[in-house]
MIGUMI-305617 format. One record per residue (C-alpha): y, x, z; residue in three letters; residue number from 0. Coordinates in nm, 3 decimals. Example, Ala and Ser with C-alpha at 12.3 -4.5 7.8 and 13.67 -1.06 7.14 Angstrom:
% MIGUMI-305617
fise y -0.450 | x 1.230 | z 0.780 | residuo ALA | num 0
fise y -0.106 | x 1.367 | z 0.714 | residuo SER | num 1
//
This chain:
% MIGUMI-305617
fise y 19.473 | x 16.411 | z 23.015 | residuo UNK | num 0
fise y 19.167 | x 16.542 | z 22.831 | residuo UNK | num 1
fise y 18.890 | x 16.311 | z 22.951 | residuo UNK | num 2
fise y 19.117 | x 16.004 | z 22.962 | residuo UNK | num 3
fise y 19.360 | x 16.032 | z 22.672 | residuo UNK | num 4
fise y 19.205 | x 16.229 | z 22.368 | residuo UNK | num 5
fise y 18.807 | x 16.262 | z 22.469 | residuo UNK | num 6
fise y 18.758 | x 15.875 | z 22.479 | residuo UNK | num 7
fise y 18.952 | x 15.837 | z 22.161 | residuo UNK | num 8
fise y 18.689 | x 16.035 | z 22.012 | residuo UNK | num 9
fise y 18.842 | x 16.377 | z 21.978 | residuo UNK | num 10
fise y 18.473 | x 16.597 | z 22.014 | residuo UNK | num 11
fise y 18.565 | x 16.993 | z 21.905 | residuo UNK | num 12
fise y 18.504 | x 17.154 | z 22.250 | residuo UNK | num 13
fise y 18.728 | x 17.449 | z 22.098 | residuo UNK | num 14
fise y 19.004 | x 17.204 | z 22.059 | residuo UNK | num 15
fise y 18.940 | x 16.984 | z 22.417 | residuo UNK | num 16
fise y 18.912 | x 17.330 | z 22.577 | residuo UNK | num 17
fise y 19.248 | x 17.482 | z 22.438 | residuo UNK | num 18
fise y 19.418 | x 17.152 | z 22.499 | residuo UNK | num 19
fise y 19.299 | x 17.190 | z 22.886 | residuo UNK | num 20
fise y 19.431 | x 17.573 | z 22.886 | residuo UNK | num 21
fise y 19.814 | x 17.491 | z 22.778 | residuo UNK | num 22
fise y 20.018 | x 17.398 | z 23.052 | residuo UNK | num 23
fise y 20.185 | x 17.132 | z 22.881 | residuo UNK | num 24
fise y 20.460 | x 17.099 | z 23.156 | residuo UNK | num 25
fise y 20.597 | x 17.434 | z 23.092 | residuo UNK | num 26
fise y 20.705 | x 17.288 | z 22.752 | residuo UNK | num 27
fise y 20.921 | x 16.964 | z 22.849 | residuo UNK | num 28
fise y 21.291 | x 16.998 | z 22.946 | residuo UNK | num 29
fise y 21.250 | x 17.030 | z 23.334 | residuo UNK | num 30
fise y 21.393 | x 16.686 | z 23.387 | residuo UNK | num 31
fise y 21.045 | x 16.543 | z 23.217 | residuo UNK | num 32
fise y 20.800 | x 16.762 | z 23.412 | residuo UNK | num 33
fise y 20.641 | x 16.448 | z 23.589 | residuo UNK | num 34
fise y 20.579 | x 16.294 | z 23.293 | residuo UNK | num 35
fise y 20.470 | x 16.579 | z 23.086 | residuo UNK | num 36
fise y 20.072 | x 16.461 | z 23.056 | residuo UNK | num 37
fise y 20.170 | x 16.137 | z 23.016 | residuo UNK | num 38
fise y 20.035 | x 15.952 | z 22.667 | residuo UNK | num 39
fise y 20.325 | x 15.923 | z 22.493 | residuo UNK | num 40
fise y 20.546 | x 16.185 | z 22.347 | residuo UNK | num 41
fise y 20.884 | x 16.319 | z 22.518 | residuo UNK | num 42
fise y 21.218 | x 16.364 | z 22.391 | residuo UNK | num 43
fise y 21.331 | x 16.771 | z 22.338 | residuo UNK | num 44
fise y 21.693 | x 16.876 | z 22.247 | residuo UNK | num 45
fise y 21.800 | x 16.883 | z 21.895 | residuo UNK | num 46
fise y 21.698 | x 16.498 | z 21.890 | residuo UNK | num 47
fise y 21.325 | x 16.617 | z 21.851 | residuo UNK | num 48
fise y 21.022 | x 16.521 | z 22.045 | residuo UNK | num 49
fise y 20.719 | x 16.700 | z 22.167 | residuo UNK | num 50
fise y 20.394 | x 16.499 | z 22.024 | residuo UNK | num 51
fise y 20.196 | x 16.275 | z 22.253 | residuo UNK | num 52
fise y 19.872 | x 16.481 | z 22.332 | residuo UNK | num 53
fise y 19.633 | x 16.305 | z 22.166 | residuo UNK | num 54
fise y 19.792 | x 16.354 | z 21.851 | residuo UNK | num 55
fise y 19.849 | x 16.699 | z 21.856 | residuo UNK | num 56
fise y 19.478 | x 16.683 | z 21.965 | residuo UNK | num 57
fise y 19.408 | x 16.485 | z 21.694 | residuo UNK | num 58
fise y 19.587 | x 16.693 | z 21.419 | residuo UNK | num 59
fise y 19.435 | x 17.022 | z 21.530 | residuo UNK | num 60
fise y 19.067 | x 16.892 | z 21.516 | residuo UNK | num 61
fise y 19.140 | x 16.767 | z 21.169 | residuo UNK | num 62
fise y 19.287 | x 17.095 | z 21.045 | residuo UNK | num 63
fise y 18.893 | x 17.255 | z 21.144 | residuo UNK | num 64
fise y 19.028 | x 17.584 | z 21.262 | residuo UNK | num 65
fise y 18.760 | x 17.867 | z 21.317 | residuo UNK | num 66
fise y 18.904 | x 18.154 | z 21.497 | residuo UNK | num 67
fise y 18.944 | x 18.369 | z 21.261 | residuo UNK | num 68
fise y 19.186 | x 18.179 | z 21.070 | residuo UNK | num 69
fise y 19.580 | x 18.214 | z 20.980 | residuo UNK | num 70
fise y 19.726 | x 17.906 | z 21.054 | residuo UNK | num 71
fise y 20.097 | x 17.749 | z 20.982 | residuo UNK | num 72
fise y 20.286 | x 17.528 | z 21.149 | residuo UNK | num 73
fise y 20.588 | x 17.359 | z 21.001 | residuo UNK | num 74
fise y 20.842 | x 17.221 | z 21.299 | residuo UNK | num 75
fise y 20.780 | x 17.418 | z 21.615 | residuo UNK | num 76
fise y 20.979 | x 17.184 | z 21.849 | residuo UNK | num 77
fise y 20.924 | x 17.314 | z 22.182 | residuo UNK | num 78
fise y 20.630 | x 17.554 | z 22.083 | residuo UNK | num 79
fise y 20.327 | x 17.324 | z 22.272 | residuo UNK | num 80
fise y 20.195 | x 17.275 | z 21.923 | residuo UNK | num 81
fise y 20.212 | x 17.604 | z 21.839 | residuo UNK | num 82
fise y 20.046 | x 17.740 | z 22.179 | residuo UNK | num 83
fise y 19.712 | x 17.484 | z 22.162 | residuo UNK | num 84
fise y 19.691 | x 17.640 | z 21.796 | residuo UNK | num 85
fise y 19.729 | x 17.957 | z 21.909 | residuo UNK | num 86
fise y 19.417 | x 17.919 | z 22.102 | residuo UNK | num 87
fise y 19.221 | x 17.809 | z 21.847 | residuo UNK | num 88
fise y 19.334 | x 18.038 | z 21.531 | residuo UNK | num 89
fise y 19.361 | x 18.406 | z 21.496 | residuo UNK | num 90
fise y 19.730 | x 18.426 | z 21.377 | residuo UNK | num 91
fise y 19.980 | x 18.130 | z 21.387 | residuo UNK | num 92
fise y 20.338 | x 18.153 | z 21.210 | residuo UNK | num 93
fise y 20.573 | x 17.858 | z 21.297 | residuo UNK | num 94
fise y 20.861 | x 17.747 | z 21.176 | residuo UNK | num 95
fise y 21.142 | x 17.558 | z 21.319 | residuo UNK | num 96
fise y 21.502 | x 17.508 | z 21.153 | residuo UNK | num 97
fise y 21.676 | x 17.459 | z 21.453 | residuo UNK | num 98
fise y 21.769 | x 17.802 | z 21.566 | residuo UNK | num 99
fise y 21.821 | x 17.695 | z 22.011 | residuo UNK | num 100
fise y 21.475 | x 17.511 | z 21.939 | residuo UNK | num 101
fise y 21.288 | x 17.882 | z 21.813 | residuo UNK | num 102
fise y 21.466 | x 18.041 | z 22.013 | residuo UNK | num 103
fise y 21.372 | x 17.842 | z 22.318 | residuo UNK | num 104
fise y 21.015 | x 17.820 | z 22.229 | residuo UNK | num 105
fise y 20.978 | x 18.172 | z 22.143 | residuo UNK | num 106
fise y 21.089 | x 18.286 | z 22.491 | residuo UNK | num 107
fise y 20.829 | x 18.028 | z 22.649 | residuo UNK | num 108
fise y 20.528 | x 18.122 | z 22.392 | residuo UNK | num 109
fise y 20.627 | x 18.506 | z 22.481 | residuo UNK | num 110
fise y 20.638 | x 18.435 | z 22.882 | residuo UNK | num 111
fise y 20.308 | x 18.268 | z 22.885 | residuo UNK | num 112
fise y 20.126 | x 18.545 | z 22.684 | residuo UNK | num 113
fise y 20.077 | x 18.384 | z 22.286 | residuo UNK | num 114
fise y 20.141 | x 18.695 | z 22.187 | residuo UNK | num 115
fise y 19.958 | x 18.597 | z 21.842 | residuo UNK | num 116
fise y 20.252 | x 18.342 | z 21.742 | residuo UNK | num 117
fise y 20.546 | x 18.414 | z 21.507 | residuo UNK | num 118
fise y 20.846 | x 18.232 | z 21.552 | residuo UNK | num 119
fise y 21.063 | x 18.173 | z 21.245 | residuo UNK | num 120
fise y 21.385 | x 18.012 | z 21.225 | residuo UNK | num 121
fise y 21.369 | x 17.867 | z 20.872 | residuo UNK | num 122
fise y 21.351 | x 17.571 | z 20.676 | residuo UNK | num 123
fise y 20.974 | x 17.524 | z 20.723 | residuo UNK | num 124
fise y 20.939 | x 17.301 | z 20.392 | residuo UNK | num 125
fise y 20.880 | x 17.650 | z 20.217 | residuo UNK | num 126
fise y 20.622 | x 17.774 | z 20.426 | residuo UNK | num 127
fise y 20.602 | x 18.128 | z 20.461 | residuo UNK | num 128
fise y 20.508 | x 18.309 | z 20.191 | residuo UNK | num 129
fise y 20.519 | x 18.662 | z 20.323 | residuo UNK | num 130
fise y 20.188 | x 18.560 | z 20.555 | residuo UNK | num 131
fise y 20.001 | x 18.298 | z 20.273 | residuo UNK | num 132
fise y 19.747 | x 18.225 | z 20.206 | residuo UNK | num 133
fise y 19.696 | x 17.997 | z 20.534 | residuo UNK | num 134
fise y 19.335 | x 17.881 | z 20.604 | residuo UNK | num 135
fise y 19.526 | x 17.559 | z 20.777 | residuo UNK | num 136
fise y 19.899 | x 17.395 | z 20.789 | residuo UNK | num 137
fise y 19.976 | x 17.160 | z 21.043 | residuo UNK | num 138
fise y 20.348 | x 17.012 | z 20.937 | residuo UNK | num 139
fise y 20.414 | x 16.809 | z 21.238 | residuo UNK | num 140
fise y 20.719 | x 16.575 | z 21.122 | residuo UNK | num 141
fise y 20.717 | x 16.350 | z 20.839 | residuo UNK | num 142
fise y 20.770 | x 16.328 | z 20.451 | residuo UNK | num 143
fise y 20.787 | x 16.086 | z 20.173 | residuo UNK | num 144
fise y 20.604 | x 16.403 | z 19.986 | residuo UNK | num 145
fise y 20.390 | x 16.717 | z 20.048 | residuo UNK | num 146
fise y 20.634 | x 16.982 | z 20.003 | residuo UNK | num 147
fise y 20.458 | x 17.215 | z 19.675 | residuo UNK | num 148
fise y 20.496 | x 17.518 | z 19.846 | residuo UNK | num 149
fise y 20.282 | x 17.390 | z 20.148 | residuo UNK | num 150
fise y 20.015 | x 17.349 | z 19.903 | residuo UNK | num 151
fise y 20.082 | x 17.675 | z 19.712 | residuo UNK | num 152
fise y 20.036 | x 17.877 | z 20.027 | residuo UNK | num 153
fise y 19.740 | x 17.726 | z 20.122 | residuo UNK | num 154
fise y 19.390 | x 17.954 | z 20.066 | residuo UNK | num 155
fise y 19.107 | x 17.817 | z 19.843 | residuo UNK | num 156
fise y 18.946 | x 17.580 | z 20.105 | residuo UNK | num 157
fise y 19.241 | x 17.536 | z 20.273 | residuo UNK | num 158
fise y 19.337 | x 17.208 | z 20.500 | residuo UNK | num 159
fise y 19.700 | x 17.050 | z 20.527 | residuo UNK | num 160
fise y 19.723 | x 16.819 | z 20.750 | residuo UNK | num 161
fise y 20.082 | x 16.593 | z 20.745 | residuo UNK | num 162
fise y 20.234 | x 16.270 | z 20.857 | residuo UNK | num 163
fise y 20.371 | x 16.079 | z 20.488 | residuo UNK | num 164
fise y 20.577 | x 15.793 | z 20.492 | residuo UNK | num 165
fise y 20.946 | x 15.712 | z 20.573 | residuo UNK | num 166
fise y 21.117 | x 15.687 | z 20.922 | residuo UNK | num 167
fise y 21.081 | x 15.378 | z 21.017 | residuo UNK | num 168
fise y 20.826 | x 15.298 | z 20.815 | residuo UNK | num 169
fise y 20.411 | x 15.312 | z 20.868 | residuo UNK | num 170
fise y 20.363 | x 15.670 | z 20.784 | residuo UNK | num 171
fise y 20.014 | x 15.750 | z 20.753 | residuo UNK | num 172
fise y 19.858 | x 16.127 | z 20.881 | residuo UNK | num 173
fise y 19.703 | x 16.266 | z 20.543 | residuo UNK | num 174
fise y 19.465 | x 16.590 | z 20.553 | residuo UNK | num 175
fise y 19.472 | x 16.777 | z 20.188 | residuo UNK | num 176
fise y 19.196 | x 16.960 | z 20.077 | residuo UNK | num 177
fise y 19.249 | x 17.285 | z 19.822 | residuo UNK | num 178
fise y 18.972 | x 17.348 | z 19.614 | residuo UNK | num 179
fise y 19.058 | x 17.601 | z 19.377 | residuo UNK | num 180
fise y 19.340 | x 17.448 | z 19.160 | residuo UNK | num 181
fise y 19.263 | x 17.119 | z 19.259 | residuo UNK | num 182
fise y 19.322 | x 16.917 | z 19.507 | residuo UNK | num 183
fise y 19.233 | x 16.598 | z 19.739 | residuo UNK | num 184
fise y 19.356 | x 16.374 | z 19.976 | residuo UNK | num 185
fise y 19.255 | x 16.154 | z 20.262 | residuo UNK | num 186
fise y 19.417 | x 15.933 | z 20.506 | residuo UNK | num 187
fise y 19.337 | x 15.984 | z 20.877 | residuo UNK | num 188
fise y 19.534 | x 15.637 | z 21.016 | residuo UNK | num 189
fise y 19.886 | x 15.573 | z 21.084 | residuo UNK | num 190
fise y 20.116 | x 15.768 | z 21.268 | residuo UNK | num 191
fise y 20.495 | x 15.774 | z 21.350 | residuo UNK | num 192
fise y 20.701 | x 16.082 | z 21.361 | residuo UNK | num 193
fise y 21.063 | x 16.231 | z 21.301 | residuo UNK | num 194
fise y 21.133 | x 16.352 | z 20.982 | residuo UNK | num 195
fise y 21.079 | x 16.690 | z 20.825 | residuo UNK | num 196
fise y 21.436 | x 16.799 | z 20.734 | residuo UNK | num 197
fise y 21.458 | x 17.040 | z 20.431 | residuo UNK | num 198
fise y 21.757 | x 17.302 | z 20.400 | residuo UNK | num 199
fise y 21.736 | x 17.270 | z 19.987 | residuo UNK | num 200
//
């Protein structure tokens, strides 16, 4: 999976191909799926969810340039793979999912294989977490017609956000913000297609 899917696309951290080789990927797709779990493509989860093709959550976690020393967020846990390759890379992750089976489900897996620097919130991740900002990186892995403010807010001076913008169904484009200060700026890393980022409010 690493040398043929995400090192030839020209993912290069060796801290990022080296925690994506340490997850057991398999342990995180609905049992039914296991054969196909390194396949490149991503995999349906309950709640109507999926679990991202490798490469991207590759792709996204090289782009958030995590040292390991940083507090990272996630926004949508899904079925906690994303939150475990983070996890390797980071010194604290919090992530949030607002489908209670889907935390609870990955926090029993991310506790059984030992992430025992992961929080698990059940929550409407659009808010972030403000009890654990500022966050040195947030990955928000579903999609959004806008960057949720408080995303921004809880990021530290320096900070990287990294989300897919666009509508479902249409080309939605994976956009890295950079906080400087006050101020902010915004790039566009290619297009992407994920489900959408459903907000409680």
């Amino acid at each position: 999976m690493v040398d043929k899917q995400i090192k030839k696309r020209g993912v290069v951290d060796p801290r990022v191909l080296a925690a994506m080789a340490a997850v057991p990927r398999h342990r995180f797709v609905p049992k039914m799926l296991t054969k196909q779990a390194y396949a490149d493509h991503p995999l349906p989860i309950p709640a109507s969810q999926t679990i991202s093709q490798p490469y991207m959550v590759a792709l996204m976690a090289e782009a958030a340039e995590i040292s390991p020393s940083d507090r990272v967020l996630e926004v949508g846990t899904g079925s906690g793979y994303g939150a475990a390759v983070l996890s390797e890379l980071a010194a604290d992750v919090v992530t949030v999912e607002r489908h209670q089976k889907l935390a609870d489900a990955a926090r029993e897996m991310l506790d059984e294989l030992g992430y025992d620097n992961v929080t698990v919130l059940n929550a409407d991740g659009s808010l972030g977490y403000l009890a654990r900002a500022p966050y040195a990186a947030v990955v928000v892995t579903a999609s959004s017609e806008t960057i949720p403010d408080p995303l921004v807010e809880q990021l530290a001076d320096g900070g990287r956000l990294l989300i897919p913008l666009g509508s479902l169904g249409e080309v939605q484009h994976l956009t890295r913000l950079r906080r400087t200060g006050d101020q902010s700026t915004t790039e566009s890393l290619g297009w992407v297609r994920f489900v959408p980022l459903i907000e409680d409010r």
